[in-house]
C-alpha positions in Angstrom: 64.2 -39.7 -96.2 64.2 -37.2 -93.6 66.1 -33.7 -93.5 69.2 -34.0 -90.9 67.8 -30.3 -89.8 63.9 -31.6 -89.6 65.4 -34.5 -87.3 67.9 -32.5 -85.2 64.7 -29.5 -84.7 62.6 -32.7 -83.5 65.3 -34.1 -80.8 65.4 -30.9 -79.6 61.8 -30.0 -79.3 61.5 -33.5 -77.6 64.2 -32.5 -75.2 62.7 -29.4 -74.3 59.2 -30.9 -74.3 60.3 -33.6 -71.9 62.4 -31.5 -69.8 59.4 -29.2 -69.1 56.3 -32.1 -68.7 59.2 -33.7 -65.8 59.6 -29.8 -64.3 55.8 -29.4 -64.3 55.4 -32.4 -62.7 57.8 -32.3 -60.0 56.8 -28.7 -59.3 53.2 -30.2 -59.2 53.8 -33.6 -56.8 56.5 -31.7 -54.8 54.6 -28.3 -53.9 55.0 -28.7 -49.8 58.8 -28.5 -50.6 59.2 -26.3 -53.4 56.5 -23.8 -52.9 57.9 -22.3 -50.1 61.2 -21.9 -51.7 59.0 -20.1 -54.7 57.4 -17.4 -52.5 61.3 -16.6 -51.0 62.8 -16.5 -54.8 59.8 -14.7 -56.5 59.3 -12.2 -53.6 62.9 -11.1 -54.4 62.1 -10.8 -58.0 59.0 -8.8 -57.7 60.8 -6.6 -55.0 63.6 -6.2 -57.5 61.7 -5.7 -60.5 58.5 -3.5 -59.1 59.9 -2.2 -55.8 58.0 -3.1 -52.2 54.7 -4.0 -54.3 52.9 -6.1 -52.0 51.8 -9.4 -53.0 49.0 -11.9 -51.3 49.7 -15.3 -50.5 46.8 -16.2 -53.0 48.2 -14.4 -55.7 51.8 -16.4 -55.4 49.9 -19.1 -54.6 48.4 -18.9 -58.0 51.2 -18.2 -60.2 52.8 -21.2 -59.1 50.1 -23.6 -59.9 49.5 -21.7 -63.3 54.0 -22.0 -63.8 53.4 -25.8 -63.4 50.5 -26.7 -65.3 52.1 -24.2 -68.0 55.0 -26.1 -68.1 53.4 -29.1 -68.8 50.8 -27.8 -71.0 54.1 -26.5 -72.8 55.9 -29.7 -72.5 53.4 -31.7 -73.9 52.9 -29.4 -77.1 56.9 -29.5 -77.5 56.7 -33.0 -77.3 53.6 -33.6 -80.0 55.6 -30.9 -82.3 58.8 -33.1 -81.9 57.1 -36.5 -82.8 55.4 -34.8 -85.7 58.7 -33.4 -86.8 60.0 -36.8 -86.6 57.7 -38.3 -88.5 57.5 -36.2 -91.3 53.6 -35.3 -90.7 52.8 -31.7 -92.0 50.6 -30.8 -88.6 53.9 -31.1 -86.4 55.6 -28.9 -89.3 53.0 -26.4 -88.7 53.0 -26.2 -85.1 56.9 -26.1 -84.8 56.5 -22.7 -87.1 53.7 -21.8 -84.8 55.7 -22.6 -81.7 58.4 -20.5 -83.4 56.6 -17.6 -84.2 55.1 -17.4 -80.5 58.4 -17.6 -79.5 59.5 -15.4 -82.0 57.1 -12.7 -80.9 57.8 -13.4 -77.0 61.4 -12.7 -77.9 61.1 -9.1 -79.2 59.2 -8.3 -75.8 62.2 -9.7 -74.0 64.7 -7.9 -75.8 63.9 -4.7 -74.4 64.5 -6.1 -71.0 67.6 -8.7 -72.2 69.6 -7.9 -75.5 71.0 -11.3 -75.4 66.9 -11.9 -76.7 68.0 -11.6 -80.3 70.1 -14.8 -80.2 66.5 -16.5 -79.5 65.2 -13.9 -82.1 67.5 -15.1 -85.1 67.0 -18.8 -84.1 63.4 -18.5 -84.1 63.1 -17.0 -87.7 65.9 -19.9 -88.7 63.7 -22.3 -87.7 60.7 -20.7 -89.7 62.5 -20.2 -93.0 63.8 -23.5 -92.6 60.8 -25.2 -92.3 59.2 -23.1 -95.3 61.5 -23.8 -97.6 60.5 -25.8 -100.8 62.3 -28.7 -100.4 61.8 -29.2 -96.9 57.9 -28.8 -96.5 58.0 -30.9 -99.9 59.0 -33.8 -97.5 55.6 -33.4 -95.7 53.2 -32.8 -98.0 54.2 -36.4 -99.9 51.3 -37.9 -102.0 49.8 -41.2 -101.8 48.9 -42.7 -104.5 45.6 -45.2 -104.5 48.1 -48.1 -105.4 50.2 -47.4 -102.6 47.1 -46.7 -100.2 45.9 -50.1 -101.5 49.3 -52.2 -101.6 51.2 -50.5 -99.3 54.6 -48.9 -100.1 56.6 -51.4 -101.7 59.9 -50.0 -101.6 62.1 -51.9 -98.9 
């Protein structure tokens, strides 16, 4: 039986992972339309953040297309964490804490710049000692046994 918390961490990392693949991909097929919008939006941010820094065309050119395929790179690994989650493999344990702890570390970087960071700061290590916890990572690393690799698992 699977842990309410393992399947309510893998709905969301499916969420999350989906949302991201579809925003990668629309970012992707619809660059005439959004690109433009882009250059306007991150122009004011760099102006904002580093003062009258110039930036080429290329270079904002370039982060956009590495945003996109980053988001569904992302998405995709959200989604394979989520499905691992689900079904109780120990890989899709592991890389939800290592999605955690990249998240974790990303977090301390951002609270210097937002506060509200430590909100993602106290989920991330939640999710971490959650899924280290004995009885929880006991329900991914369940045995076989060579009469149930054999037979098959004869409980209904």
């Amino acid at each position: 039986m699977r842990p309410l918390g393992v399947t309510i961490l893998a709905i969301v990392l499916l969420a999350i992972g989906s949302l991201a693949v579809v925003t990668g991909t629309i970012l992707l097929s619809t660059k005439e339309e959004s690109y433009p919008v882009f250059v306007e939006e991150y122009g004011k941010l760099l102006n904002q953040s580093l003062g009258n820094m110039p930036v080429s065309e290329e270079d904002l050119k370039t982060v956009y297309e590495m945003a996109s395929y980053m988001a569904v790179t992302f998405g995709i690994v959200y989604l394979l964490a989520g499905f691992g989650l689900l079904t109780l493999k120990e890989w899709g344990r592991i890389l939800t804490i290592l999605i955690a702890g990249v998240n974790f570390v990303y977090s301390i970087f951002l609270f210097f710049i937002q506060p509200l960071a430590a909100v993602e700061i106290a989920i991330n290590l939640l999710i971490i000692w959650y899924l280290m916890k004995p009885e929880v990572r006991e329900k991914f690393s369940r045995k076989i046994s060579i009469e149930e690799r054999i037979l098959g698992d004869q409980n209904p």
